[in-house]
C-alpha positions as CSV (number, residue, x, y, z in Angstrom):
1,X,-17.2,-8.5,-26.3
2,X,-14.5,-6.3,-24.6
3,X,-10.9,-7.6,-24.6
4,X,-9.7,-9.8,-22.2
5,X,-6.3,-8.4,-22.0
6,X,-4.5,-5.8,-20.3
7,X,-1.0,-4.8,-19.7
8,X,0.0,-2.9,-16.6
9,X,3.6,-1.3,-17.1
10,X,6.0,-0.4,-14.3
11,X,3.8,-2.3,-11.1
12,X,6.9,-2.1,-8.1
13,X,3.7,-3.7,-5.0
14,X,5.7,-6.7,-5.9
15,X,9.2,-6.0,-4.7
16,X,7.3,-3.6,-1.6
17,X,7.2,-6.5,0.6
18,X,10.5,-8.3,1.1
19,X,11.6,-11.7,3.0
20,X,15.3,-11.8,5.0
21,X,16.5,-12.7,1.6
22,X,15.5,-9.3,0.3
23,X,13.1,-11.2,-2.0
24,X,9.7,-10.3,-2.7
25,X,7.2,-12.7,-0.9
26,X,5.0,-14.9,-2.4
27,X,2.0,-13.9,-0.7
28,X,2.4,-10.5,-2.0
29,X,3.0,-11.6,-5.8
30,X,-0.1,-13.2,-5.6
31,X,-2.0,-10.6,-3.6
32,X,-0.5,-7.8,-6.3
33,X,-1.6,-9.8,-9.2
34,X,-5.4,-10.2,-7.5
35,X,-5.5,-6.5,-7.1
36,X,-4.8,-6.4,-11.0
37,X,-7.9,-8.4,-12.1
38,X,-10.3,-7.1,-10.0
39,X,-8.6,-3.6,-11.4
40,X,-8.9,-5.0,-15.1
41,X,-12.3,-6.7,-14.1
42,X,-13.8,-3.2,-12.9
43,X,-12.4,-1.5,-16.3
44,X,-13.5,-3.7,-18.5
45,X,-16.4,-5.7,-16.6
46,X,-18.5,-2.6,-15.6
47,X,-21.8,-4.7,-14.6
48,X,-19.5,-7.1,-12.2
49,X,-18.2,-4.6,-10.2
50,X,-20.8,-4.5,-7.4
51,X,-20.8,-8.8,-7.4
52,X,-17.3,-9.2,-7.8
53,X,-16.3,-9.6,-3.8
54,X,-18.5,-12.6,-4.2
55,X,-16.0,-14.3,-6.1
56,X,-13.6,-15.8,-4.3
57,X,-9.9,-17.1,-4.8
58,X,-10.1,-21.0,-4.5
59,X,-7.3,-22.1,-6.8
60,X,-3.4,-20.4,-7.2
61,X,-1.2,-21.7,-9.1
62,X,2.3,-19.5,-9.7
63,X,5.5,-20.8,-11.8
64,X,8.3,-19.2,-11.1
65,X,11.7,-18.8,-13.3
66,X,15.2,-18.6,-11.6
67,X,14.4,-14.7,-12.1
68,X,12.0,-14.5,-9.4
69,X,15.0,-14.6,-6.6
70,X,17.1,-11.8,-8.7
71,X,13.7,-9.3,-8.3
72,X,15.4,-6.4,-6.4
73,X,13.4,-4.4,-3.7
74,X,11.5,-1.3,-5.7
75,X,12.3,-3.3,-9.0
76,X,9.2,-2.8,-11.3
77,X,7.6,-5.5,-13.5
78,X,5.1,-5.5,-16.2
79,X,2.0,-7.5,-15.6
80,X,-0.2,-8.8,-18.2
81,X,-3.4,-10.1,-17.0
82,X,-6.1,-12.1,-18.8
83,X,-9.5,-13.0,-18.2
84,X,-9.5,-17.3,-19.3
85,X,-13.2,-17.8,-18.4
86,X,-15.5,-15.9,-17.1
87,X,-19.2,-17.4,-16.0
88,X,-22.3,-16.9,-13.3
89,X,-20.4,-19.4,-11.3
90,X,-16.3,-19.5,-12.0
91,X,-13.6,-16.8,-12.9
92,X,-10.3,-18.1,-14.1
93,X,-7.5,-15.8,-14.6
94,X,-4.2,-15.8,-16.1
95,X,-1.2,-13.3,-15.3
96,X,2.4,-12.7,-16.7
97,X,4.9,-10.6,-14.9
98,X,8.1,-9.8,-16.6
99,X,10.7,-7.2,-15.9
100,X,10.3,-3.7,-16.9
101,X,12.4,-1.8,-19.4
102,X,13.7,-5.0,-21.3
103,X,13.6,-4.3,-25.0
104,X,12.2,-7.8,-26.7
105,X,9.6,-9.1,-25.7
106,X,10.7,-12.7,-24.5
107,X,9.7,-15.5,-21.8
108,X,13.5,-14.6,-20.7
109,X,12.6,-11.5,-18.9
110,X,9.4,-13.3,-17.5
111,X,9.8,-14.0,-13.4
112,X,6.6,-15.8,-13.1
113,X,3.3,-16.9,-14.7
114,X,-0.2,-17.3,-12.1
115,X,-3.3,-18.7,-13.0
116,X,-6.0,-17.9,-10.3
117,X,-9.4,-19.0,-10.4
118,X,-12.2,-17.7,-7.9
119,X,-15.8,-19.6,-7.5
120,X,-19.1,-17.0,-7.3
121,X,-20.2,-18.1,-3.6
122,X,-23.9,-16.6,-2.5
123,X,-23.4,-17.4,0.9
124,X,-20.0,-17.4,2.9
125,X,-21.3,-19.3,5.4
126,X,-20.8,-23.0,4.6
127,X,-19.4,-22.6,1.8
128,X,-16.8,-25.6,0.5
129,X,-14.9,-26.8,-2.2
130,X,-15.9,-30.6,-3.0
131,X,-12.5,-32.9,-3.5
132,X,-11.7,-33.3,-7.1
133,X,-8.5,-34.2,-8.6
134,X,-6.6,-32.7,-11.6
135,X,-4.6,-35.5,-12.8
136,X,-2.1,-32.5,-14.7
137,X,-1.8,-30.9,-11.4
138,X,1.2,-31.7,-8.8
139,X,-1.8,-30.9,-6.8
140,X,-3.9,-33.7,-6.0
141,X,-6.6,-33.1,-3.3
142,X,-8.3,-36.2,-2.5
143,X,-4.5,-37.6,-2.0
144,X,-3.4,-35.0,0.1
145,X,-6.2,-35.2,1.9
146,X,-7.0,-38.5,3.1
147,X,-2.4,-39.3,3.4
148,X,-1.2,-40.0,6.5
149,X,1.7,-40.0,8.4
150,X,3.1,-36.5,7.6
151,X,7.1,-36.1,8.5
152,X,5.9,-32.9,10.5
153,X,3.3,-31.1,12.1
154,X,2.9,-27.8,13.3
155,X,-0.2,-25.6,14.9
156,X,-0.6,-22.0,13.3
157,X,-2.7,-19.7,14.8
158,X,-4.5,-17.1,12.6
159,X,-3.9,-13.7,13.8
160,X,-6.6,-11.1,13.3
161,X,-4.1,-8.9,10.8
162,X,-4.1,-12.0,8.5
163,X,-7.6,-11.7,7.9
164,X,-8.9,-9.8,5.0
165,X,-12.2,-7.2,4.3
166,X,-14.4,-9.7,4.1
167,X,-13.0,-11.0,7.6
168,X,-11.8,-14.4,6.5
169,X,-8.1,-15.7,5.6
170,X,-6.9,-14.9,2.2
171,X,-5.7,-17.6,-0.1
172,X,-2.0,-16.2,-0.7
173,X,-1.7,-15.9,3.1
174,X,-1.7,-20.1,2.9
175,X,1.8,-19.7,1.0
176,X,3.3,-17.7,3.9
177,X,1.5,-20.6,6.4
178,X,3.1,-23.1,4.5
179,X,6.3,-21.3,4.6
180,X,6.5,-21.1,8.4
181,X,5.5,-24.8,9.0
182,X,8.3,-25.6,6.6
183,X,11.0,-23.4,8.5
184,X,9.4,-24.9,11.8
185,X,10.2,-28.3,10.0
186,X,13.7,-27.1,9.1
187,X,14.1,-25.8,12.8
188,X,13.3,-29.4,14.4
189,X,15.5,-30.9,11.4
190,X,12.5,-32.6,10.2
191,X,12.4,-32.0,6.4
192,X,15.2,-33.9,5.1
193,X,15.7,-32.4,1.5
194,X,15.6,-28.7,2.6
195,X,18.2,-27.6,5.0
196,X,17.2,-24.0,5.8
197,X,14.9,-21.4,4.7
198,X,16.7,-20.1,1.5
199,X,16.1,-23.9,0.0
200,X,12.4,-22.9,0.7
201,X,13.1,-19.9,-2.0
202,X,14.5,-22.5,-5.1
203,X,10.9,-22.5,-5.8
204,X,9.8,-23.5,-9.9
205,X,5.9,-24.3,-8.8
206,X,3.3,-23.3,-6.0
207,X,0.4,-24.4,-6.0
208,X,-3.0,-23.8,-3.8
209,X,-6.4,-25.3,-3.4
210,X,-8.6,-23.8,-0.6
211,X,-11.3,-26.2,0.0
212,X,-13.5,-24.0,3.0
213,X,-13.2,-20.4,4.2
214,X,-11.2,-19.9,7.5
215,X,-11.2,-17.5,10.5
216,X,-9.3,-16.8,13.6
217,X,-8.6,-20.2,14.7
218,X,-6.3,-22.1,15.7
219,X,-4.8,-24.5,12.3
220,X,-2.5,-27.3,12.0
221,X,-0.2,-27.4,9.2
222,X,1.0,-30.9,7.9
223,X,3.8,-31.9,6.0
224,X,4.9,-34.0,3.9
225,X,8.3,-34.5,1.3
226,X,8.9,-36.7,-1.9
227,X,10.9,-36.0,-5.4
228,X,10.4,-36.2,-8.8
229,X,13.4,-36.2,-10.7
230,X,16.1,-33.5,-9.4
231,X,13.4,-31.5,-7.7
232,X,11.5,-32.0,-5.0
233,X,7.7,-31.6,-3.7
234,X,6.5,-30.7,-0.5
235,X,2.6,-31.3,0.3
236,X,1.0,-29.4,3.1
237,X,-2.1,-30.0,4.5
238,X,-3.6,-27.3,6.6
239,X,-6.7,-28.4,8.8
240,X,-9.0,-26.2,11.3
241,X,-12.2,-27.0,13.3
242,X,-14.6,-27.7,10.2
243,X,-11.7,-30.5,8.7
244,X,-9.6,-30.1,6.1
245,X,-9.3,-26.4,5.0
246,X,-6.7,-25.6,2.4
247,X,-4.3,-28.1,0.3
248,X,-0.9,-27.0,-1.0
249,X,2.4,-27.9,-2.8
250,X,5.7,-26.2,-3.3
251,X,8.1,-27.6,-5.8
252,X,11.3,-26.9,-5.2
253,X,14.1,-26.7,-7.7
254,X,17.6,-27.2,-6.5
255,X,19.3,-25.5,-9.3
256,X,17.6,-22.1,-8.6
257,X,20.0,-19.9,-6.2
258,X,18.1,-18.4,-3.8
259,X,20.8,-15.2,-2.0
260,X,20.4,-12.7,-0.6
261,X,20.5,-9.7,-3.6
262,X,21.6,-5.7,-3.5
263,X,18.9,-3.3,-3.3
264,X,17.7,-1.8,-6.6
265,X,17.8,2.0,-6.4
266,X,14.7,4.4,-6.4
267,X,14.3,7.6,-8.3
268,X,15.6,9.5,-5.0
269,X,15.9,13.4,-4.7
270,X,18.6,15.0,-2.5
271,X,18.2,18.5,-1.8
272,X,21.2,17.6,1.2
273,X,22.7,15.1,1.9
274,X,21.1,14.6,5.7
275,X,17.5,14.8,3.5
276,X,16.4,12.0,1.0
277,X,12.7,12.6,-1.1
278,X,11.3,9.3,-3.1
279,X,7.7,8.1,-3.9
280,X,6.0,5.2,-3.4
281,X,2.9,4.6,-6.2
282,X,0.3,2.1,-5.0
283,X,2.3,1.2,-1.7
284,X,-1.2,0.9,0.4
285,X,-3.0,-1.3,-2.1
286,X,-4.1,-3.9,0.7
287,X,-5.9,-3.2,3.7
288,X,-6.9,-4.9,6.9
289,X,-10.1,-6.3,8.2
290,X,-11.6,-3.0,8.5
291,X,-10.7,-1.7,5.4
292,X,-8.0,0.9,6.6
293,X,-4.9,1.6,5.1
294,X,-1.9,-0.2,7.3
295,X,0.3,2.2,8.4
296,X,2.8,-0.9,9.9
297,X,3.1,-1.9,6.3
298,X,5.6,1.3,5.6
299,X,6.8,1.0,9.1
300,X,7.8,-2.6,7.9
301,X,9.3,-1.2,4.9
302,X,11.2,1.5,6.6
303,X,14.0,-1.0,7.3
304,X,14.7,-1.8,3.9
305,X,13.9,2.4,2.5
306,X,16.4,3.3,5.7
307,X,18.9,1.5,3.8
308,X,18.5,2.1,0.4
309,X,17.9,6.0,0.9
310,X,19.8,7.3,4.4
311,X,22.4,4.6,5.0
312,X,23.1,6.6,8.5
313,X,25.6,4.1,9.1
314,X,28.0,5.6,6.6
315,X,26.9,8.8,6.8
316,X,27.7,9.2,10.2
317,X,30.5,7.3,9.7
318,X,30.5,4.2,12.2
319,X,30.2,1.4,9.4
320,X,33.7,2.3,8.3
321,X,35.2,3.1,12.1
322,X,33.6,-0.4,13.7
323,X,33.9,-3.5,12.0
324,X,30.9,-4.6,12.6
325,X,29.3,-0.9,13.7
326,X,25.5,-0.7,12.5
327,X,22.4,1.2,13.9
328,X,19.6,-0.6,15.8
329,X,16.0,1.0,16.2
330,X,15.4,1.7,20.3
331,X,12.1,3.7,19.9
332,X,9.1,5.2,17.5
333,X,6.9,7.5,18.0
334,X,4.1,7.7,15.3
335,X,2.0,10.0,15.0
336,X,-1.1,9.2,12.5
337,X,-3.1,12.4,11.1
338,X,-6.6,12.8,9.5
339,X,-6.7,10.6,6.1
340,X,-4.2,8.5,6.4
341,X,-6.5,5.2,6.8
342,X,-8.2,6.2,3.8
343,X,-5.4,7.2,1.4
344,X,-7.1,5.7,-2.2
345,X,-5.5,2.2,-3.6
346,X,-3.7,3.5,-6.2
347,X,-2.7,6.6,-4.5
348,X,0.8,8.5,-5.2
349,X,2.4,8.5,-1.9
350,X,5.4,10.7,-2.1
351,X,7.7,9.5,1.4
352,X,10.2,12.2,2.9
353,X,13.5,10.9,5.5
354,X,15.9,13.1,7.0
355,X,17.5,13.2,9.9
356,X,16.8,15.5,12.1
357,X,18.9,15.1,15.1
358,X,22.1,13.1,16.5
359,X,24.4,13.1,19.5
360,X,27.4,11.1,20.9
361,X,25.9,7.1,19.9
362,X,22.5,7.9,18.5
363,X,20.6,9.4,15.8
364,X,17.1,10.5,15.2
365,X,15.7,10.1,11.8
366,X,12.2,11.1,10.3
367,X,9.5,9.8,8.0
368,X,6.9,11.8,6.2
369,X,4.2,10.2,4.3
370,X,2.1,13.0,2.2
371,X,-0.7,12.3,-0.5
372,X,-0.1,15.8,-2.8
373,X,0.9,18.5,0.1
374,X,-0.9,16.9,2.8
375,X,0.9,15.1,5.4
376,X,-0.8,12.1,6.8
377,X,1.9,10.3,8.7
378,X,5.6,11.1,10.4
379,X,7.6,8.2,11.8
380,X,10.2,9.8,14.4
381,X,12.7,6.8,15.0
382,X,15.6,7.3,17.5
383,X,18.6,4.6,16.2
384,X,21.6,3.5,18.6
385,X,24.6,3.5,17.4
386,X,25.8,-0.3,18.5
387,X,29.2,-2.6,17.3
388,X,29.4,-6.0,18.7
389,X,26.1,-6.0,20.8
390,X,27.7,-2.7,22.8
391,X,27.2,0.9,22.3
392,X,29.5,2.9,20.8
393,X,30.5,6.7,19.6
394,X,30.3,8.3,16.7
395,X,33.3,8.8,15.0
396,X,34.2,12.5,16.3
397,X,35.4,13.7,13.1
398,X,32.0,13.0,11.6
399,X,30.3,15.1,14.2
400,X,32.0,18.5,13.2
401,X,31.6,18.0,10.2
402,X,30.0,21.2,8.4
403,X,27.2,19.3,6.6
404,X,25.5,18.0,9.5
405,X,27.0,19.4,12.6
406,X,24.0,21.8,13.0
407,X,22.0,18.7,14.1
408,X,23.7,18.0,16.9
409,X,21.6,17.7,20.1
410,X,19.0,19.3,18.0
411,X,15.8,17.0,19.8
412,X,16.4,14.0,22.4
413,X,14.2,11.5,22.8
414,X,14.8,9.4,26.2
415,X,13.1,5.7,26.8
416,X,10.0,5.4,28.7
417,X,10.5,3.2,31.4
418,X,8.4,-0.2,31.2
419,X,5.7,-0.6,34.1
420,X,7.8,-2.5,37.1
421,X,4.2,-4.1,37.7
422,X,1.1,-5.1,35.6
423,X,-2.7,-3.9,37.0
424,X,-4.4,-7.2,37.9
425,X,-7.2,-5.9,35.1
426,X,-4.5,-6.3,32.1
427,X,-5.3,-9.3,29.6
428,X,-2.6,-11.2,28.6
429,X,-2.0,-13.6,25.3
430,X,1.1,-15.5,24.3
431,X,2.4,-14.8,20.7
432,X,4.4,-17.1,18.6
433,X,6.9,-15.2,16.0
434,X,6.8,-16.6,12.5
435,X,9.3,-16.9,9.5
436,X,7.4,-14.0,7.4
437,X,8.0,-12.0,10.8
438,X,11.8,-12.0,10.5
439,X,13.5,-9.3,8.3
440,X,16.7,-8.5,6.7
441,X,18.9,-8.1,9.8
442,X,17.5,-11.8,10.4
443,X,15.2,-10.9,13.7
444,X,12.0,-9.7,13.9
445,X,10.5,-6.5,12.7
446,X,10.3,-3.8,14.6
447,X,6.6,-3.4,12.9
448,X,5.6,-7.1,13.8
449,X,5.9,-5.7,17.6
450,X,3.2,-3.5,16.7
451,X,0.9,-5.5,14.5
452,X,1.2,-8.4,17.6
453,X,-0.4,-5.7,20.5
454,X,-2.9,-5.1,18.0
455,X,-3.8,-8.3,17.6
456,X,-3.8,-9.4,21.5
457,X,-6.1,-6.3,22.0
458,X,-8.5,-7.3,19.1
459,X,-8.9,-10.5,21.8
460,X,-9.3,-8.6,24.7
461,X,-12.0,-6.7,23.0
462,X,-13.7,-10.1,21.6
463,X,-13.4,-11.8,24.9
464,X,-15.2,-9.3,26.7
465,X,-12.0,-8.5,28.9
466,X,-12.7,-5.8,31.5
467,X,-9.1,-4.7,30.1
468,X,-10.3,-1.7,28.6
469,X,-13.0,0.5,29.0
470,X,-13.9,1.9,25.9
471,X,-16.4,0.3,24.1
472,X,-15.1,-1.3,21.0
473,X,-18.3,-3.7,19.9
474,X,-17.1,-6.7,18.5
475,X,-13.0,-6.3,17.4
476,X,-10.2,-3.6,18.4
477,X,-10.2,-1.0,15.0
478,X,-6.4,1.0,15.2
479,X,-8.3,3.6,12.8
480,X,-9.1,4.9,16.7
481,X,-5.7,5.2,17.3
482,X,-3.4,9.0,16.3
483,X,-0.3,8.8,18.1
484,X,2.2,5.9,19.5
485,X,5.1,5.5,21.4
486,X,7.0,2.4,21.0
487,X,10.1,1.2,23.0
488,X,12.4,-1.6,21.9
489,X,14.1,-3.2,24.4
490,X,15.5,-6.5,23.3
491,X,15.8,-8.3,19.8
492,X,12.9,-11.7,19.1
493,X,13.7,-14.2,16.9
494,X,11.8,-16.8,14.5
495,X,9.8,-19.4,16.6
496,X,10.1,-17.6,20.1
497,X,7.3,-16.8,22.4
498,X,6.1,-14.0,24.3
499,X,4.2,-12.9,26.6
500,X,2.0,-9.4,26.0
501,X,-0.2,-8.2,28.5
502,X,-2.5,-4.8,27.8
503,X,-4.8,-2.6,29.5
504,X,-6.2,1.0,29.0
505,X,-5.3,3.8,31.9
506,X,-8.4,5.1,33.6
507,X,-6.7,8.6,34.2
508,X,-5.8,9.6,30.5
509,X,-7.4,7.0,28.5
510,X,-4.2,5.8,26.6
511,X,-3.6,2.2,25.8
512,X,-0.6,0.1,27.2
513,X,1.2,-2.5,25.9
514,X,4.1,-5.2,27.3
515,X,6.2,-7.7,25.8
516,X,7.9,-10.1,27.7
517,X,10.4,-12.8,27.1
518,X,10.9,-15.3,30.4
519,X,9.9,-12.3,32.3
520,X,12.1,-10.0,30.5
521,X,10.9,-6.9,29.4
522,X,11.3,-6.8,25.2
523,X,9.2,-4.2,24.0
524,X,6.5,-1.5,25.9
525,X,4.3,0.5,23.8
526,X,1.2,3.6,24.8
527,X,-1.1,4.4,22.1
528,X,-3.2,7.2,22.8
529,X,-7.0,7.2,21.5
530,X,-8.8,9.6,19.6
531,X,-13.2,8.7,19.2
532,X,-13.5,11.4,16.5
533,X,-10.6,10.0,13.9
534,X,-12.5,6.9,12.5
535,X,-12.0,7.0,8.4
536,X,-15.4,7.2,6.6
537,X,-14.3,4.2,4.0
């Protein structure tokens, strides 16, 4: 028998993926410590590798310590996984995460403790958790269930990004839909124990049961509020087409202080001070339907590494000459070379920023993304210098200065100008922005904009829209995709809608993209397409 323990030392996938608090997300925890099993699983369980996907995650349940909120972004953790049972038909595991470089060994450094269990399912199709109860559970199913009269209801639709490699919604992804229909529920002032989203973060206790696998659909999310004690327990109850398909609770401890926290510090190299080298181990651990590598994951990211690694609002000064100067992001262009989408799991990704060019109110910064020498990705992202809502100058002192004033009109990079009309043939969807959507500057992610159009173009392609011309089969695959341009025009916010509309161009083949806000232009996007780039994964 082969030990059931392992010990993974210095894991950071955690603290990758941050809420507008700055603190890592739930879904992520869980997803991180999932990629760890099968990991440990695949080590140590050499005949289960090839059934293993056939396990799936019906049961989380994650207790979290007032330490969880203090988990700064790039902190790392040690994990220790352990296998609890392991038969033909169930898998039940048990994980410990602790912070890294403590010297004792003591629950005191632990941030949270998850015990998963998966089911061995033969068939997907049809496949469904009976109702049982666990009377030393907070989680009671056949309760939850059958309970009426929730305090709130709210509809969440399952975009096609949420769904994994096997094509069906993830169990961790519940937390983040329970998350939104709380903040909803907060928004209507409908959940009278939690008065905005950072009570949602005083979490001691999550808890999961999926009863039935789910696709893109449409789900409602139900909700319910009660206490024990001095905390207090919020059921949801999320429901699709086939009934009933997923069962949660949050407990919520009012004593834990959920703030916003500093950023924790990577090991960064500085060869000048307009240049900033880091690395990234294990950053592209999860992948999307198709199994590629997500570049909008480090272009989600790049907010938070922008800040921690070229904060080019006190470099160039306007932070300190503007009391409330910052830099917003007006446009990308990304440009996605041959290997990226299959850059390994546990790859080293080393991450390059610099800026590279800046004139009177703007500044043009950057990213590299190589595996060894190879460069698979550049992110070029033109930032507008900006202090009450208006544009402003950079300071002129810090524009002669000798360090950087070679940079100086070095490249421009001028907006596209949105379509004034849309061609008849363009399909249009409305999208609905979320609470994981929002970021650290408290509106929506420049990297949600993108992930959005790719999802209203996976239902063009599924609808059999005459929207674009080439032939996609069944779903919209970005691994076809090696260059974008990406405007911003306007900020979103949690809960709004939009309009995007998208078509292909018959001249040049390139793929078009528009946001709209009541009829306002927010956000316009071209991707251009290339037939021979698909990865071989």
């Amino acid at each position: 028998m082969c030990d059931t323990r392992q010990l993974f030392k210095g894991v950071r996938n955690f603290s990758y993926r941050v809420n507008r608090f700055a603190i890592a997300e739930l879904e992520n925890v869980v997803l991180t410590i999932e990629h760890l099993i099968d990991k440990h699983l695949k080590c140590k369980y050499l005949s289960v590798k090839k059934s293993l996907q056939l396990y799936l995650t019906t049961t989380v349940d994650v207790r979290l310590t007032s330490l969880f909120n203090t988990v700064q972004c790039g902190r790392a953790s040690d994990v220790t996984v352990q296998i609890q049972k392991f038969t033909n038909c169930q898998l039940q595991t048990e994980a410990k995460v602790a912070i890294s470089g403590t010297s004792k060994k003591s629950d005191e450094d632990q941030i949270c403790q998850a015990t998963i269990g998966r089911q061995f399912v033969e068939r997907i199709s049809g496949f469904r958790v009976e109702d049982s109860t666990n009377q030393k559970s907070i989680l009671k199913i056949k309760e939850i269930s059958h309970r009426n009269d929730p305090i709130h209801a709210c509809s969440v639709p399952v975009r096609p990004q949420d769904l994994n490699t096997s094509g069906f919604v993830p169990a961790a992804r519940f937390a983040t839909y329970c998350q939104h229909a709380a903040s909803h529920a907060i928004y209507c002032q409908n959940l009278p124990h939690t008065q905005n989203f950072g009570h949602l973060l005083q979490l001691s206790r999550m808890q999961i049961q999926v009863l039935s696998l789910t696709r893109e659909e449409d789900l409602l999310v139900e909700i319910w509020q009660g206490n024990t004690g001095n905390n207090f327990i919020t059921d949801f109850r999320i429901s699709g087409k086939s009934g009933v398909v997923c069962i949660a609770s949050f407990l919520i401890n009012p004593q834990f202080v959920a703030v916003k926290q500093p950023y924790y510090e990577l090991v960064l190299r500085r060869p000048k001070i307009y240049i900033c080298s880091y690395d990234l181990p294990g950053f592209f651990q999860e992948r999307d339907r198709f199994g590629n590598a997500k570049f909008t994951e480090i272009l989600r990211f790049k907010v938070v590494l922008d800040k921690m690694t070229m904060n080019i609002g006190k470099l160039l000064g306007v932070s300190e000459a503007y009391k409330d100067g910052t830099f917003f992001p007006v446009k990308h262009i990304i440009e996605i070379l041959p290997g990226f989408y299959s850059i390994p799991l546990e790859a080293y990704i080393n991450t390059t920023i610099q800026v590279i060019s800046f004139n009177r109110s703007s500044v043009i910064l950057e990213h590299y993304i190589r595996l060894g020498s190879k460069t698979l990705l550049v992110i070029s992202t033109k930032f507008v210098s900006v202090n009450q809502g208006r544009v402003v100058n950079i300071p002129a002192n810090v524009i002669s200065a000798e360090a950087i004033s070679p940079l100086l009109n070095k490249r421009t990079y001028s907006k596209k100008q949105c379509p004034d009309r849309i061609p008849t043939k363009a399909f249009k969807s409305c999208i609905t922005f979320r609470s994981d959507d929002i970021d650290i500057n408290q509106h929506v992610n420049n990297a949600v904009f993108v992930t959005v159009c790719f999802d209203v173009a996976s239902k063009a392609v599924s609808s059999g829209s005459s929207s674009y011309h080439t032939s996609f089969d069944h779903d919209f695959n970005p691994a076809r995709l090696i260059k974008l341009s990406a405007d911003y025009y306007k900020q979103c916010f949690e809960h709004q809608t939009v309009d995007i509309f998208t078509w292909q161009d018959q001249q040049d083949d390139r793929f078009h993209f528009v946001m709209k806000y009541l009829h306002s232009n927010v956000f316009y996007m071209t991707a251009n397409l290339d037939n021979n780039s698909i990865a071989k994964l």
